[in-house]
C-alpha positions as a Markdown table, in Angstrom:
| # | Residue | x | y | z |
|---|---|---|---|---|
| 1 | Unk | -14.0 | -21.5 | 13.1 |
| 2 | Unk | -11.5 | -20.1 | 15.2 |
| 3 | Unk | -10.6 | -16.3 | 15.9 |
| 4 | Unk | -8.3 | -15.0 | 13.2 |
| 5 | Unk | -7.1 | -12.3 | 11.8 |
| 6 | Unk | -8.4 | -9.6 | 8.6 |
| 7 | Unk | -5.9 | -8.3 | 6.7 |
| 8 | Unk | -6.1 | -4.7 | 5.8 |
| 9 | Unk | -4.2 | -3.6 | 2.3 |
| 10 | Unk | -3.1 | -0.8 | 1.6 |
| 11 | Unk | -2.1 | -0.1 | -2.3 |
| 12 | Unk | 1.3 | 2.2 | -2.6 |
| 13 | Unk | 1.8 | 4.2 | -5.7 |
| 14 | Unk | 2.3 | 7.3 | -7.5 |
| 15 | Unk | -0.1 | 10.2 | -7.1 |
| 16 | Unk | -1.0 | 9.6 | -10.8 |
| 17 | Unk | -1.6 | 6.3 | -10.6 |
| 18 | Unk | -3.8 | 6.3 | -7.2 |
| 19 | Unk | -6.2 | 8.9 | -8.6 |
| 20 | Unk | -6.4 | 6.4 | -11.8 |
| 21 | Unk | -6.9 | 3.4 | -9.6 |
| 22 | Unk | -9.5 | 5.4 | -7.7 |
| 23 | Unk | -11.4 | 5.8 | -10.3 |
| 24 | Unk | -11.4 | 2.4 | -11.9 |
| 25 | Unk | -11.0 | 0.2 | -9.1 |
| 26 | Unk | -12.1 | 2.3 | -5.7 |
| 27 | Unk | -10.5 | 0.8 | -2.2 |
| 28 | Unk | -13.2 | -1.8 | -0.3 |
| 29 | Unk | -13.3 | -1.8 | 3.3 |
| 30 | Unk | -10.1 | -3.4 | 4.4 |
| 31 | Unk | -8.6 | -1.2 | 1.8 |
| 32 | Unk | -6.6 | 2.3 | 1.4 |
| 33 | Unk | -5.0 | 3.6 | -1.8 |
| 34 | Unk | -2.1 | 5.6 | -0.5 |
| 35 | Unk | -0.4 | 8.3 | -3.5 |
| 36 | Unk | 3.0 | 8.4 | -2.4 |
| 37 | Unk | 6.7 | 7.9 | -4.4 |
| 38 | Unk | 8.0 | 4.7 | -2.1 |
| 39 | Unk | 11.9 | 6.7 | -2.2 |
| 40 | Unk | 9.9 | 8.9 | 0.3 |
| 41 | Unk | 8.8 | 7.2 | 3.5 |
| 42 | Unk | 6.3 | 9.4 | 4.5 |
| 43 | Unk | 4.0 | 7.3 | 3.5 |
| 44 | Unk | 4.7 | 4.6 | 6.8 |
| 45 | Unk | 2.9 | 7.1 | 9.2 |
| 46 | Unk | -0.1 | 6.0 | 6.8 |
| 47 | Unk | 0.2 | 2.6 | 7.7 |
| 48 | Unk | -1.4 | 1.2 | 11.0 |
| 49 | Unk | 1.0 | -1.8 | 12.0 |
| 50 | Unk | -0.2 | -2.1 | 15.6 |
| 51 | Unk | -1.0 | -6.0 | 15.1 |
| 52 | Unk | 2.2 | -6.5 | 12.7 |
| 53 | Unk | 2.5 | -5.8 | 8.9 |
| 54 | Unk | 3.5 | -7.9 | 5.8 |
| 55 | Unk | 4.8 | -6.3 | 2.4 |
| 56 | Unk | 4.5 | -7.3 | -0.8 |
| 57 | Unk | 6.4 | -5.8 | -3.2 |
| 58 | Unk | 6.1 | -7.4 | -6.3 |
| 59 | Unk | 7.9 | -5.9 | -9.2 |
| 60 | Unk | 8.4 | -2.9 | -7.2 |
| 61 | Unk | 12.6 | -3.4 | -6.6 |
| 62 | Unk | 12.9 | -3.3 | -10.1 |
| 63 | Unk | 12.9 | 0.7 | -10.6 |
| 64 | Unk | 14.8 | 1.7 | -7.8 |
| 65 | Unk | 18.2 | 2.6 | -9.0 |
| 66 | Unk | 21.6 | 1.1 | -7.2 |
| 67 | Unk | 23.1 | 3.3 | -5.0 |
């Protein structure tokens, strides 16, 4: 195979809901659970985008309110 590229994920959510996923579903390797409300971008200095980035935001637009 050729060189390529591993993805590293990083799971966004709510304080709450990281400590719950923590403790049901800890992150693997490749993997950080960030606690963080997305309205707040605090949370990009947690992200490491030195060979690019792709997000997925599924569902996620939904809850943000119209400005």
């Amino acid at each position: 195979m050729g060189d390529y590229v591993k993805a590293f994920i990083y799971n966004l959510d709510f304080p709450n809901v990281i400590a719950y996923r923590n403790q049901l579903l800890p992150a693997g390797d490749r993997e950080q659970n960030i606690p963080c409300n997305l309205n707040d971008t605090a949370w990009f200095d947690a992200i490491d985008a030195t060979g690019g980035a792709v997000f997925f935001a599924s569902g996620v637009f939904y809850y943000f309110l119209k400005k």
